[in-house]
Phi, psi and omega in degrees: 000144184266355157276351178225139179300160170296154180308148160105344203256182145233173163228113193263106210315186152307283197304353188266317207301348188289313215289328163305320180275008181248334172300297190304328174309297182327305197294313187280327159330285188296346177276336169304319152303346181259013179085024182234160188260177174276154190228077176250132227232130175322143198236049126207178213226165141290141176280358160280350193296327211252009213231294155284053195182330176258320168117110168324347200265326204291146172284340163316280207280341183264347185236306204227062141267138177268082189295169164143150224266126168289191198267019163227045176031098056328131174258133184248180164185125173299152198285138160288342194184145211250007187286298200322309198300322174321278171330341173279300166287013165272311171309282195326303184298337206049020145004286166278001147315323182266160181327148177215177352308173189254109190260150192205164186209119182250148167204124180163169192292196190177137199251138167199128181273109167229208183222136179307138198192164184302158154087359186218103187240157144335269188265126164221171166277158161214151169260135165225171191214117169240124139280122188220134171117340183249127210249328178266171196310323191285356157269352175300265198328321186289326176280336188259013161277314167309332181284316163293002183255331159336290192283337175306303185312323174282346191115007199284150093277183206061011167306141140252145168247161166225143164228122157248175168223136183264028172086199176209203178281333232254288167260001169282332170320314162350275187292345176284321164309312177291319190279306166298336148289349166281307167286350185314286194278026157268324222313327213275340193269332166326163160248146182348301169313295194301335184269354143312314178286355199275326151296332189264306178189109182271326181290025177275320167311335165297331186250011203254100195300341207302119170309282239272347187275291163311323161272335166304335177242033179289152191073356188301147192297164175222141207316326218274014125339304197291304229269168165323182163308302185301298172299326178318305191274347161286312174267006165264328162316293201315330181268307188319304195300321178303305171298345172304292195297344165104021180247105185312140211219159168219158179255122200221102198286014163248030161282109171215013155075150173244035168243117170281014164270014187279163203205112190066221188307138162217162160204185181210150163218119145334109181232092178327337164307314181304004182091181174332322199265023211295309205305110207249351147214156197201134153202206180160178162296156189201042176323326178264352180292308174311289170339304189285349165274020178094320189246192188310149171309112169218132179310137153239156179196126171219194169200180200215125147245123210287117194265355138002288193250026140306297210282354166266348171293316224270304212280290177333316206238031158061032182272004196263139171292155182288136122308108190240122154303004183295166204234157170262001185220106138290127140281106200243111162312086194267110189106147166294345184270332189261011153350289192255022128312326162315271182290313170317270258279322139001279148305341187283337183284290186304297178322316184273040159076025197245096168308123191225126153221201200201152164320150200171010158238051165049049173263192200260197197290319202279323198279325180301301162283002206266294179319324193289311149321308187296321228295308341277173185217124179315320183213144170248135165256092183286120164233095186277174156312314163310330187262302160336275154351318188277341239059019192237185179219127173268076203267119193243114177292121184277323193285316183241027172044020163284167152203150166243182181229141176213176178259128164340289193297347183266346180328283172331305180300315189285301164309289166323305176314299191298344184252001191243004185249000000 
């Protein structure tokens, strides 16, 4: 029907749109404090980008990309996710040519065909933060303090972060060894995904929602057993910084995230109410995604946050601002002759920064005012023929039902003096 949107979609009214520009608003506060800038990167790709950058192994790529060919076969694909492209455009751009690291910040859709659910659409949103160029722990502590003075700032409680390290090149062949003697004689109790991954990459099975799965892999060995020298002393940095900043933390060592380009450090922070849908941020490192993109070996690290289920966090704990749509001048027109008295007086208002708007369904006086209340509008301004003539305006203070006839031209002074008391 050309009356209902495609499934997975939303449409976000009028009455919603303040509670989105009041997140966003947010996100740019706090990333200005923390010194990063904005980035916005096209929302499709070549699909190799993401076919090499996300990982063949992933259910993102194998499942719920929205892939198709343009008119010169091309294979494109809307982005599912905004690290690959980043990265593409730090290459593309040189980037790292400038001072570094290169700190960046996104906020915009992102596509995936899965099934719909609360907190979960087809085209959904994201906040995201990618840092390229810097290797020790202390820019990990720094994004993920960012993300917490984020949900601090709206007012969110209840959050878990959870953090683990999924390892490097170095030592995860190890845990690849452990996890498949582990898993030899389950395979067969697995699900399809999983008995694929058992060659391809068994630690995707640790993430895999799957019952029958989750329980086969209980007791499974765990990375942080595993790891080098190098990740040992990387995540316990990471915790000392943490504990420096005073930001509570669990260590959960069947965290492993669902993008294979991660590397060393990942986390998530949770807000248990939502459900199934708890996961309300998520990143981690991503030293080899540059590289595997074409360019020199460079350390990375971001996270994505869903703002859905920022703004279903928000709606749970009663966080959302009041929003109003009130105007500070209805202009109420009498007649056909004061239209375009009407409309100047309209525009002289809005140029001087006075939210104003005017009738514009021929209604009758009574009718003008019943709408202006509702509006609501601090003040009305009638403009009859009597007033045309005078030159004047019939200016009605909505809140105390005084009104005066004043001179046009004093309209402006008057308001402002009145809206400042």
């Amino acid at each position: 029907m050309l009356t209902t949107g495609p499934r997975g979609t939303k449409d976000i009214l009028p009455d919603s749109c303040g509670y989105w520009q009041y997140v966003e608003q947010t996100i740019r506060e706090v990333c200005r404090s923390f010194a990063y800038q904005e980035i916005r990167t096209p929302v499709f790709e070549h699909t190799e980008l993401f076919l090499r950058g996300i990982g063949e192994t992933t259910d993102i790529v194998e499942k719920e990309m929205y892939t198709f060919a343009d008119r010169g076969k091309r294979s494109i694909t809307l982005r599912p996710e905004n690290t690959a492209a980043v990265v593409r455009a730090y290459l593309e751009h040189k980037l790292y040519a400038g001072p570094q690291p290169t700190k960046l910040f996104y906020i915009g859709p992102m596509f995936r065909y899965d099934r719909p659910q609360a907190g979960r659409y087809r085209q959904f949103h994201q906040f995201g933060i990618e840092v390229l160029g810097a290797k020790g722990p202390a820019v990990d502590a720094e994004i993920i303090s960012l993300a917490v003075r984020f949900f601090n700032k709206l007012g969110l409680n209840d959050l878990k972060l959870f953090i683990n390290s999924v390892g490097c090149p170095e030592c995860r062949p190890v845990y690849r060894a452990k996890l498949q003697e582990f898993f030899r004689d389950k395979v067969p109790n697995l699900c399809a995904d999983c008995q694929s991954r058992f060659d391809r990459n068994p630690m995707r099975i640790l993430d895999c929602k799957n019952e029958t799965c989750t329980t086969h892999s209980q007791g499974a060995p765990h990375m942080v057993d595993c790891l080098c020298e190098e990740c040992t002393s990387h995540f316990n940095g990471l915790k000392e910084l943490l504990t420096a900043a005073g930001i509570n933390f669990v260590t959960n060592p069947r965290l492993v995230r669902g993008l294979d380009y991660y590397t060393k450090t990942a986390f998530e922070i949770q807000y248990a109410p939502l459900g199934a849908q708890s996961a309300v941020c998520g990143g981690g490192r991503y030293d080899g995604l540059v590289a595997e993109c074409g360019g020199q070996p460079t350390p990375g690290i971001g996270f994505a946050i869903g703002i859905e289920r920022v703004l279903l966090a928000l709606e749970k704990q009663a966080l959302l601002p009041v929003i109003t749509s009130a105007v500070d001048v209805f202009v109420a027109p009498l007649g056909i002759k004061t239209q375009a008295a009407a409309f100047k007086l309209l525009t002289e208002l809005r140029q001087a920064g006075i939210t104003a708007d005017m009738d514009f369904m021929d209604r009758s006086l009574k009718a003008q005012m019943k709408y202006a209340n509702k509006y609501p509008a601090k003040f009305v301004a009638l403009i009859g023929e009597d007033e045309l003539e005078q030159d004047k305006v019939m200016l009605k203070n909505m809140e105390t039902g005084s009104q005066e006839l004043i001179n046009r031209a004093e309209l402006v002074h008057m308001i402002t003096e009145g809206m400042e008391k």
